[in-house]
N, C-alpha and C positions, 0 to 999 in steps of 0.2 A: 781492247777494241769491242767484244761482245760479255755481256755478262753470263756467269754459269752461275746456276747452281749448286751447293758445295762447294767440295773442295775442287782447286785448281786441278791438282794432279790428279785425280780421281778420273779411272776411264770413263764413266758414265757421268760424263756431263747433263746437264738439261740448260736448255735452251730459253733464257728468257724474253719475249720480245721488245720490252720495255726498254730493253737496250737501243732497238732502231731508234727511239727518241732522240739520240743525239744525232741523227743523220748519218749511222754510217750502212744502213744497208734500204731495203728499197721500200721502208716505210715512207723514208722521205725524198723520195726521188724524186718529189715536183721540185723541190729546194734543193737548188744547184749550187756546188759548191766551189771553188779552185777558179783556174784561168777559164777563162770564157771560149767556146770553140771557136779557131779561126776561119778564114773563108775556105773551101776546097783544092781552090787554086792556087792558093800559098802554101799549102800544111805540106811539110818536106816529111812525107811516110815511107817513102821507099830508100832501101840502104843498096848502098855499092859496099864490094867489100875488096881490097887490094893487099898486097903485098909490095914490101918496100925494102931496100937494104937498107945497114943500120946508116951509111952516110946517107944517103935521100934523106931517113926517119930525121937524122940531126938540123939536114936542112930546113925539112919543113918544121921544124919544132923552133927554128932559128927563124925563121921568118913570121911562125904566130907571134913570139915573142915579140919581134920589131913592130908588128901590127898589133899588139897587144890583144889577139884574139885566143880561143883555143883553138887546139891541134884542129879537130874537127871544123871550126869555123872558117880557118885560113883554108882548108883543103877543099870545102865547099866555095869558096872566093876565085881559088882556082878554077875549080871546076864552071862553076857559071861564066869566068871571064873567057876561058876556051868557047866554049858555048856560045856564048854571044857576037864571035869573030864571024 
């Protein structure tokens, strides 16, 4: 990811900057890389976090499956359909 100086293993690294050229630190931060920010009102940031016995965990793991989602996606489906009642 960044270049050193010498050797790898060597504690005394030195720092090149030349390495920012490929974008990965904030030489080139005006050139944006990866997925694009979404809007605020959709960005799911905040986590719940639950506990489950293992029959519940099989169910819901049995019903992403049938919805072909992940564990997490089917449990957030729930969660919004509650929600939306």
């Amino acid at each position: 990811m960044y270049k050193f100086a010498g050797n790898v293993n060597c504690r005394s690294r030195q720092f090149i900057p030349e390495a920012f050229d490929r974008g990965y630190g904030t030489a080139m931060a005006g050139k944006r890389r990866g997925r694009p920010p979404s809007a605020p009102e959709t960005v799911r940031s905040h986590r719940v976090v639950t506990f489950v016995t293992e029959s519940e965990l099989i169910q819901l793991q049995k019903l992403a499956e049938h919805r072909q989602l992940a564990l997490s996606g089917a449990v957030h489906q729930i969660i919004v359909a509650e929600l939306q009642k």
